[in-house]
C-alpha positions as CSV (number, residue, x, y, z in Angstrom):
1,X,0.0,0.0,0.0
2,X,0.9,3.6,-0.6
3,X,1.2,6.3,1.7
4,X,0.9,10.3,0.2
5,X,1.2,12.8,3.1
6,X,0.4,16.4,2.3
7,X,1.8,18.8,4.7
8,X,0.7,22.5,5.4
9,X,3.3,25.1,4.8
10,X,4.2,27.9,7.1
11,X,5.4,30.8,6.9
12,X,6.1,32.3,3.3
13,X,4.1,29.4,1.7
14,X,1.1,29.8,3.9
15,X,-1.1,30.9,1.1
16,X,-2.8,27.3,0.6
17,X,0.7,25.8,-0.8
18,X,1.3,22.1,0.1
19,X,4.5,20.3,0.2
20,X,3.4,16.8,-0.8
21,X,5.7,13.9,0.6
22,X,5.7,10.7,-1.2
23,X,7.3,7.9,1.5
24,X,7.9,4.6,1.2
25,X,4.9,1.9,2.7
26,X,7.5,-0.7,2.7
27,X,10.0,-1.2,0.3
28,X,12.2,-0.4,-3.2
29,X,9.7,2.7,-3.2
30,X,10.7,6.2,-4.5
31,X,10.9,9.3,-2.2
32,X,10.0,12.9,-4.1
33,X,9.3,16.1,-2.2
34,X,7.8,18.6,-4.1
35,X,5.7,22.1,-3.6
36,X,2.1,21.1,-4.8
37,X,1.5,24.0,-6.7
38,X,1.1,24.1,-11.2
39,X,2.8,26.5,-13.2
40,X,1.3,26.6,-17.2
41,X,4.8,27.8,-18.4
42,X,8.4,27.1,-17.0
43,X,8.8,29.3,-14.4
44,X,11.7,31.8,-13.5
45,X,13.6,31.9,-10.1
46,X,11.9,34.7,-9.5
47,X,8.7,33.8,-10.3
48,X,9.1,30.9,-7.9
49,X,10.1,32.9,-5.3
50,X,7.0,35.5,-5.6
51,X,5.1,32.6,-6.3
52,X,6.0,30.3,-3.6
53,X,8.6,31.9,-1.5
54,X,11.2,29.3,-2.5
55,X,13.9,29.1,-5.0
56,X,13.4,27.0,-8.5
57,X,15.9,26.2,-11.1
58,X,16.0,25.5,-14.5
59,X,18.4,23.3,-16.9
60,X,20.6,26.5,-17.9
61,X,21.6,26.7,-13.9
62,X,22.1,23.2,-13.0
63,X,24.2,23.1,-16.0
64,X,26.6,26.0,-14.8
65,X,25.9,25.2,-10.8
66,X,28.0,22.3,-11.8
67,X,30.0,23.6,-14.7
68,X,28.7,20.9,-17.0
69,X,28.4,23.5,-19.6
70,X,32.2,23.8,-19.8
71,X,32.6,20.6,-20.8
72,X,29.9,20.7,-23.3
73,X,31.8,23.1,-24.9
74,X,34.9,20.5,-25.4
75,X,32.2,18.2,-27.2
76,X,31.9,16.0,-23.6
77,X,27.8,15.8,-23.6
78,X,27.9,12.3,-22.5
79,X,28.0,11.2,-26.7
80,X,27.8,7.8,-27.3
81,X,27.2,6.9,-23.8
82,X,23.5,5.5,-22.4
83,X,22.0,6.4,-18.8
84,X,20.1,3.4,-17.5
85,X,16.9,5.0,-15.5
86,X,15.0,1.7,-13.4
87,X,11.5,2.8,-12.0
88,X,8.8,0.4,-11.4
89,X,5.6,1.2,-13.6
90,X,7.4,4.1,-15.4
91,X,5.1,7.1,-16.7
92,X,2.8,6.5,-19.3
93,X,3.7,10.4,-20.8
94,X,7.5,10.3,-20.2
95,X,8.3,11.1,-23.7
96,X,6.0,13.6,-24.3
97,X,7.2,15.4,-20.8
98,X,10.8,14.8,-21.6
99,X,10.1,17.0,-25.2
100,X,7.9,19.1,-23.5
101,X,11.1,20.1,-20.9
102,X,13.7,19.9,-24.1
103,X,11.7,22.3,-26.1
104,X,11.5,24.8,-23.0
105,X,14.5,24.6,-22.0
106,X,16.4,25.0,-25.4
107,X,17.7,21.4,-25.3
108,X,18.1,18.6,-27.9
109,X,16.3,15.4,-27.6
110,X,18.7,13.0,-26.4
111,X,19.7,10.8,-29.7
112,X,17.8,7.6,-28.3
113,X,14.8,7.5,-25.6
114,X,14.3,4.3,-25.5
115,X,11.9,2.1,-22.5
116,X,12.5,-1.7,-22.1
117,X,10.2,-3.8,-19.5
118,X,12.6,-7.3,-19.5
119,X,10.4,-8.5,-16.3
120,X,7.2,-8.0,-17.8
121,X,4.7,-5.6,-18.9
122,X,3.5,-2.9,-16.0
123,X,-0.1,-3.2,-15.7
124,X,-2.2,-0.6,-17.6
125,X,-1.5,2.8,-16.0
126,X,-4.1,3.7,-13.9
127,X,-3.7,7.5,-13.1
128,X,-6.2,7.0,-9.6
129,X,-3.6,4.4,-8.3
130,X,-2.0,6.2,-5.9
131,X,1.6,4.0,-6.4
132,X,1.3,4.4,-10.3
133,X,1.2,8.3,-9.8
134,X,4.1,8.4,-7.4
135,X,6.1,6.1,-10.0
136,X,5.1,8.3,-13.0
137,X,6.2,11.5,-10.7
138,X,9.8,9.4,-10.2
139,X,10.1,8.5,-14.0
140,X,9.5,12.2,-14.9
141,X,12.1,13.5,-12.2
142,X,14.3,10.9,-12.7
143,X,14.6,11.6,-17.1
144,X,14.5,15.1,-17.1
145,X,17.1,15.3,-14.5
146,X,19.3,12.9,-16.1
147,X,19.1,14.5,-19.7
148,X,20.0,17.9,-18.0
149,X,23.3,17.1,-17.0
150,X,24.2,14.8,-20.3
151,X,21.9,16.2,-23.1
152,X,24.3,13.9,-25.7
153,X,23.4,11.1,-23.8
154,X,21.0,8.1,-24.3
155,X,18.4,7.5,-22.0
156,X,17.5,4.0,-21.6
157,X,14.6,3.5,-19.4
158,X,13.9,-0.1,-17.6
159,X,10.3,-0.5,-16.3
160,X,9.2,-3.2,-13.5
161,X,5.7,-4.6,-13.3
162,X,5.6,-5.0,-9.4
163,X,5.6,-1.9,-6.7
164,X,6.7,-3.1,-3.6
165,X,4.0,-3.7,-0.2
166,X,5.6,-6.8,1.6
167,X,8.4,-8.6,1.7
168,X,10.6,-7.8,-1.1
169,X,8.4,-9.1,-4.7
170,X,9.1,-5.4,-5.9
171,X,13.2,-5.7,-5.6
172,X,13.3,-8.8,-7.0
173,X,12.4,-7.9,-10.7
174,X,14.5,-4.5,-9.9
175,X,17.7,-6.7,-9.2
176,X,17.1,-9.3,-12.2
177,X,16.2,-5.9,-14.4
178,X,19.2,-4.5,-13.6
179,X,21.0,-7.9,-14.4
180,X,19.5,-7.9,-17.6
181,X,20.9,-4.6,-18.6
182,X,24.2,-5.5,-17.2
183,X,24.7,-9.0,-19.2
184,X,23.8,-6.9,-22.3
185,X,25.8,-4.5,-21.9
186,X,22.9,-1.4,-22.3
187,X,24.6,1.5,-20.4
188,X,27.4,1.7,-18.6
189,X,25.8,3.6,-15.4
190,X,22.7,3.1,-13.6
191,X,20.4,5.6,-11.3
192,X,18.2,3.7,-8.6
193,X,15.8,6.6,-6.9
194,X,14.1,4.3,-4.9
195,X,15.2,2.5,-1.3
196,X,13.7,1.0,1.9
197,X,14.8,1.0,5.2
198,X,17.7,-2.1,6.9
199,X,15.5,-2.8,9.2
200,X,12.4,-3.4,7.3
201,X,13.4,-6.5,5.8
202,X,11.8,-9.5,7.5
203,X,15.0,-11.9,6.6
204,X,17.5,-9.6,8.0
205,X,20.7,-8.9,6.5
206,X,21.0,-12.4,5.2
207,X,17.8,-11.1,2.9
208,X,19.7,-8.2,1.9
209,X,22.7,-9.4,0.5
210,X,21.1,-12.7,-1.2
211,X,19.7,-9.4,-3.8
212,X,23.0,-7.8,-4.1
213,X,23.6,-10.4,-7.2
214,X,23.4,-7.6,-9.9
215,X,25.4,-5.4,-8.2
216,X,27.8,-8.1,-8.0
217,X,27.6,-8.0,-12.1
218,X,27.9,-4.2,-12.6
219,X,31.2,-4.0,-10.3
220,X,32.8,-6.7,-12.8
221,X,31.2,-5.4,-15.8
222,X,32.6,-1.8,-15.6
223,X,29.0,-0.4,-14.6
224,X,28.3,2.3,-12.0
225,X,25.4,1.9,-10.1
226,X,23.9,5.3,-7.9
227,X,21.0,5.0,-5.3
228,X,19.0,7.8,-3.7
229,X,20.4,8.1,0.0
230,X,17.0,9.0,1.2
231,X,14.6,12.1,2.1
232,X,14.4,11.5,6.3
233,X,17.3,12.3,7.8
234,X,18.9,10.8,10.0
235,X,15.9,8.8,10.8
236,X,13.8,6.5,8.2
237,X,10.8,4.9,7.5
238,X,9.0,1.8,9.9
239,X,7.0,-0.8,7.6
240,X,4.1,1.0,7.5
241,X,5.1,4.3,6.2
242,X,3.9,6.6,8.3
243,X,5.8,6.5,11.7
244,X,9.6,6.5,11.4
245,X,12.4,4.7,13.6
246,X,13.0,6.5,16.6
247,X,16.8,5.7,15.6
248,X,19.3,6.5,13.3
249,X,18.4,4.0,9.9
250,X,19.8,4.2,6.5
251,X,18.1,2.5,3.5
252,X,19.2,-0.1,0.9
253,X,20.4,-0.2,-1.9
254,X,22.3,2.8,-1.2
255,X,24.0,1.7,2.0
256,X,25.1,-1.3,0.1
257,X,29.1,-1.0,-0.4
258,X,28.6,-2.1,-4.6
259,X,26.4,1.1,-4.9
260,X,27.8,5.2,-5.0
261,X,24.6,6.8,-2.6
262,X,24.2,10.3,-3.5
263,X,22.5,12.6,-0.8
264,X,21.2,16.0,-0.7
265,X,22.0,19.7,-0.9
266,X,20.9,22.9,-1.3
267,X,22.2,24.9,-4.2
268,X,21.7,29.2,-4.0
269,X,22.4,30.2,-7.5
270,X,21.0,33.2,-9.0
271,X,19.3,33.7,-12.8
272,X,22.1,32.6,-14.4
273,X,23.0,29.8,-12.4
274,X,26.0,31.7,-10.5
275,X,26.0,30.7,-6.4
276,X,25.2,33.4,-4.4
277,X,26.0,31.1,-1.8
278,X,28.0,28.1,-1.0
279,X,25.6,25.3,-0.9
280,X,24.7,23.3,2.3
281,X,22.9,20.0,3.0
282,X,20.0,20.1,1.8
283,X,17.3,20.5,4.8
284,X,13.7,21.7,4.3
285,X,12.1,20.0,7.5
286,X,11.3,23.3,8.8
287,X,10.0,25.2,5.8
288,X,7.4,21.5,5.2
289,X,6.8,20.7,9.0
290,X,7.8,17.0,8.0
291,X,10.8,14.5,7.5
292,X,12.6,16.8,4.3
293,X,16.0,16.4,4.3
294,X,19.0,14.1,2.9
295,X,19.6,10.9,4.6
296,X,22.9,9.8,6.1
297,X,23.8,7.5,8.9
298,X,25.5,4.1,9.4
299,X,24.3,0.6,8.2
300,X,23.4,-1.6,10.1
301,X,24.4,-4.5,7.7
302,X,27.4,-3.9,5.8
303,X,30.9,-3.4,7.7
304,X,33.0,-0.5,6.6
305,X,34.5,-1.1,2.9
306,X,38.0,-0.7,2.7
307,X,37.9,2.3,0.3
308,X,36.2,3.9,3.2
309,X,39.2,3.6,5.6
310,X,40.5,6.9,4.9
311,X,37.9,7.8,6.9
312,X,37.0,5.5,9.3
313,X,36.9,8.5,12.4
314,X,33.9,8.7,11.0
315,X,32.1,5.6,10.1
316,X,33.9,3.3,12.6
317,X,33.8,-0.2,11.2
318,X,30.2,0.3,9.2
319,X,29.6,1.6,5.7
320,X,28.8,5.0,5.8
321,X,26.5,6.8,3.3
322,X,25.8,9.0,1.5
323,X,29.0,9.0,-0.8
324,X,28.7,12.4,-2.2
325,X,25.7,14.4,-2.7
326,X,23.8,16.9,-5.1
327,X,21.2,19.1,-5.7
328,X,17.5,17.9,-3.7
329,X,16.4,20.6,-1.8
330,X,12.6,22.0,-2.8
331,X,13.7,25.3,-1.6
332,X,15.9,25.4,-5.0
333,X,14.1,22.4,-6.6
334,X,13.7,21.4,-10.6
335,X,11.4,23.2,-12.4
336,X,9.8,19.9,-14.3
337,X,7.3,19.2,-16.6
338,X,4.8,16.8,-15.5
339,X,1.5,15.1,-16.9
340,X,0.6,12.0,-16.3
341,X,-0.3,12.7,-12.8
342,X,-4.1,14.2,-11.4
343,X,-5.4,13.8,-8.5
344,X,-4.8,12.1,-4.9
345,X,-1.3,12.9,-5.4
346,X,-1.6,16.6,-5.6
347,X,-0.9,17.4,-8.9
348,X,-3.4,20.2,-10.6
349,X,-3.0,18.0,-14.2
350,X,-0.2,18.7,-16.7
351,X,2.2,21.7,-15.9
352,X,5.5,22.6,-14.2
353,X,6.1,21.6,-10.7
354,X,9.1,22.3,-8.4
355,X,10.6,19.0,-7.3
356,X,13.0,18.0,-5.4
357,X,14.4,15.2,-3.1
358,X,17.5,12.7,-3.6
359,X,15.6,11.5,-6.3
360,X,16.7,14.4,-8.0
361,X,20.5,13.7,-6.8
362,X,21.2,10.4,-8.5
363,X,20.2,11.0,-11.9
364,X,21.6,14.4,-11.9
365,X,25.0,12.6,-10.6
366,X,24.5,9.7,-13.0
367,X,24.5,12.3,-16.0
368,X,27.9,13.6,-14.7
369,X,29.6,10.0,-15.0
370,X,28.1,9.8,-18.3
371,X,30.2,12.4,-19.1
372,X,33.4,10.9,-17.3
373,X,32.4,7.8,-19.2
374,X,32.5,9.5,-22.9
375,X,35.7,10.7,-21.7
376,X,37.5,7.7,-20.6
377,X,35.8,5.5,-23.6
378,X,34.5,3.6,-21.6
379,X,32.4,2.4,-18.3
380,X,34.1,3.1,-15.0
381,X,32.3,0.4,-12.7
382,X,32.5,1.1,-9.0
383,X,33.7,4.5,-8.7
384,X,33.7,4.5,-4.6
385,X,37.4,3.4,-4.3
386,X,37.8,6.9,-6.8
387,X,35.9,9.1,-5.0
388,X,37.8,8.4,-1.6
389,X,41.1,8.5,-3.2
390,X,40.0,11.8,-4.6
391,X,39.0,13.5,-1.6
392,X,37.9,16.7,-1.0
393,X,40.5,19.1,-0.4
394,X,41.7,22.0,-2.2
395,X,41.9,21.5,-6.0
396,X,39.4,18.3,-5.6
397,X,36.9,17.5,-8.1
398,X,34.2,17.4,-5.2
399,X,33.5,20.7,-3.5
400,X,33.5,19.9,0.5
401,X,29.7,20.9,2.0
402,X,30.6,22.4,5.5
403,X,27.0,23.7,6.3
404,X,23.9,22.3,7.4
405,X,22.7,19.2,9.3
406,X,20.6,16.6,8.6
407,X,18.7,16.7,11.5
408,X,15.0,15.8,11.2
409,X,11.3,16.3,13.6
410,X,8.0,14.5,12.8
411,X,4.7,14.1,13.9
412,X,4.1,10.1,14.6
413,X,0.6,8.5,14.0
414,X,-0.1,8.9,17.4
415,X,0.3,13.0,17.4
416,X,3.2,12.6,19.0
417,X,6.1,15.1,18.2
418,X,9.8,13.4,17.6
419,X,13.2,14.2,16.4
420,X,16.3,12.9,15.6
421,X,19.3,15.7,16.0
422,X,21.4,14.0,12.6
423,X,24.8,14.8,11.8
424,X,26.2,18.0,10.9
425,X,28.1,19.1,8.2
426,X,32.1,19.4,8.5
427,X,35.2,20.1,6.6
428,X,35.7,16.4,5.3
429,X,34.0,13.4,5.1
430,X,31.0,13.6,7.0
431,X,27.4,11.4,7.5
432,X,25.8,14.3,6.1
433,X,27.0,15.0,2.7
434,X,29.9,12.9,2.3
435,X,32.2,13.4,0.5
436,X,31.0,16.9,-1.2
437,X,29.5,17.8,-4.3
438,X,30.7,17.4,-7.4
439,X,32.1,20.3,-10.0
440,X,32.4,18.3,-13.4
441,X,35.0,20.0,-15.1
442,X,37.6,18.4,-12.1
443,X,35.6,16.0,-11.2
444,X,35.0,14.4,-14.9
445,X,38.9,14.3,-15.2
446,X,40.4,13.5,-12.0
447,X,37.4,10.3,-12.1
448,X,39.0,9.0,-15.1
449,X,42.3,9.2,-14.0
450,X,41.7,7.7,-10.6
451,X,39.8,5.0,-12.4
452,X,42.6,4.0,-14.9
């Protein structure tokens, strides 16, 4: 079963704006955060903010937040290279939204769009199903977002036919759809924006690792595999959805040690996509009054890696996440076109809507190492050992976050008010952005050197 939350707003967005919170009812579920207000055309920053009070971004700004525009320039648009998007149910209008954003946002249609279902046929989309619409949301977030940061890219999108209630039915066609792509060698990175909390899974860590088969495949195939770190914080999500571990909880697949987990920041950019600030982990618990903010922590399953050893003052002997992390916040969320969605969810029918989450974070990550992929000729696999050998000191590739926490308060079933202080920011490796953030023009080349 699905769970949609819509939250009141305070504050600036107290003029009847929800923030509508998709969170996981059990497991391999997508999390999105996004204001639940339309806009008929793409909106402007400024527009947002008189609007909405909050910041929005278009494809120009991501493009120059991360200086993926300089490489464009140098003919690296991720040419020749396919970004493998896996989303149960997919979106019955992606193709139609993804031109939609191209044509508004001055970019070319990638050279191949192209959706594959190698489990099985989803079930006729149903736009009142609740887990459809929160699917079709994902598939819109997760294209658009990828196509931004590699326009010359392919997009290859894989479609599963089960969403997830008990158990874990819905990761098992995930994990053998991912297998499928990896045998036939169909892209050479994959974004996951989808997870479920350690704890939820009846079998223990035993369960967890018997699906960590195709990850397996993609380390000794030369694929990169990204998950979502999460949208709660430090805390995360109890079986049913709705309450949330009074303890700090980090989700799989991105806690696995096979998978690069991408958390969440906030990016302050002006029109032209210049910072106006540095950017900090991304955080918007207060502006939504609910669980809004990127998820780091320890596993509970998984002992540190050794590529993490560099900085085990932080993560002890367990597998730390997130990674690195990238753009999520709402308060300077996507401006997206979305259509396939009316109704229960929130969605006023087909327009633009400011999205955010870690959802947005992997696929704008996995268009980056498309790039670092065109570059190097070919895939880079698991890029963690990499990232920790590149650091985040002066000069580095990724951009240290030293602001910000990812401290989180809820509202159980019960009424009850809890909270969970999180981890703070810090020069360094830290639980709450990891590594940093990446600036592509360093990062695409120092990746590809490390990865030799």
């Amino acid at each position: 079963m699905r769970t949609w939350k819509v939250k009141g707003i305070t504050g600036a967005l107290a003029s009847g704006l929800a923030a509508l919170v998709i969170a996981p009812s059990a497991l391999a579920e997508p999390t999105v955060q996004f204001a639940a207000h339309k806009f008929q055309a793409p909106p402007s920053t400024v527009q947002c903010e008189q609007a909405l009070g909050i910041a929005c971004y278009d494809a120009a700004q991501f493009e120059r937040a991360y200086g993926t525009n300089e490489l464009y320039a140098h003919g690296v648009t991720g040419a020749g290279q396919t970004i493998v998007i896996v989303d149960a149910f997919g979106s019955p209008t992606i193709k139609h939204d993804l031109a939609e954003y191209d044509s508004q946002n001055g970019l070319p249609a990638p050279p191949s769009f192209n959706i594959i279902t190698p489990e099985g046929a989803p079930p006729p989309y149903n736009g009142d199903n609740g887990t459809m619409g929160s699917w079709a949301i994902e598939t819109s977030l997760d294209v658009e977002m990828a196509h931004t940061m590699a326009p010359g890219a392919n997009i290859l999108l894989v479609e599963t036919p089960i969403a997830e209630t008990e158990g874990i039915e819905g990761f098992v066609p995930i994990e053998h759809a991912i297998q499928y792509v990896v045998e036939n060698h169909l892209g050479n990175v994959i974004s996951q924006s989808f997870g479920a909390t350690e704890q939820t899974f009846a079998g223990g860590p035993a369960q967890i690792k018997s699906l960590e088969f195709a990850y397996q495949s993609a380390a000794n195939n030369g694929v990169t595999v990204l998950a979502s770190s999460g949208d709660t914080g430090a805390a995360n999500y109890e079986p049913d959805g709705v309450n949330l571990y009074g303890f700090p909880a980090v989700g799989w697949p991105a806690s696995d040690p096979l998978v690069t987990a991408v958390g969440g920041t906030q990016l302050h950019l002006d029109w032209n996509g210049r910072p106006t600030a540095p950017p900090n982990v991304w955080n918007d618990t207060a502006l939504f009054g609910s669980p809004a903010a990127g998820s780091g922590g320890l596993s509970s399953v998984f002992s540190r890696p050794s590529y993490q050893d560099s900085v085990s003052s932080v993560v002890g002997n367990s597998r730390g996440i997130p990674d690195l992390s990238a753009s999520a916040a709402v308060n300077g969320g996507a401006a997206l076109y979305i259509s396939a969605v009316n109704g229960p969810e929130g969605l006023a029918g087909p327009g633009w809507y400011i999205v955010g989450g870690t959802s947005e974070a992997s696929p704008l990550t996995a268009g980056i190492i498309s790039l670092a992929d065109q570059v190097a000729g070919h895939g880079l696999g698991l890029i963690n050992p990499a990232l920790y050998a590149m650091g985040d000191g002066a000069g580095s590739g990724l951009t240290d976050i030293t602001l910000g926490n990812n401290g989180v308060t809820w509202t159980n079933s019960q009424g009850m008010m809890e909270s969970l202080p999180g981890y703070n920011a810090a020069p360094g490796y830290d639980l709450a952005s990891g590594l940093g953030t990446p600036w592509a023009p360093r990062f695409v080349a120092e990746l590809v050197a490390l990865s030799q």
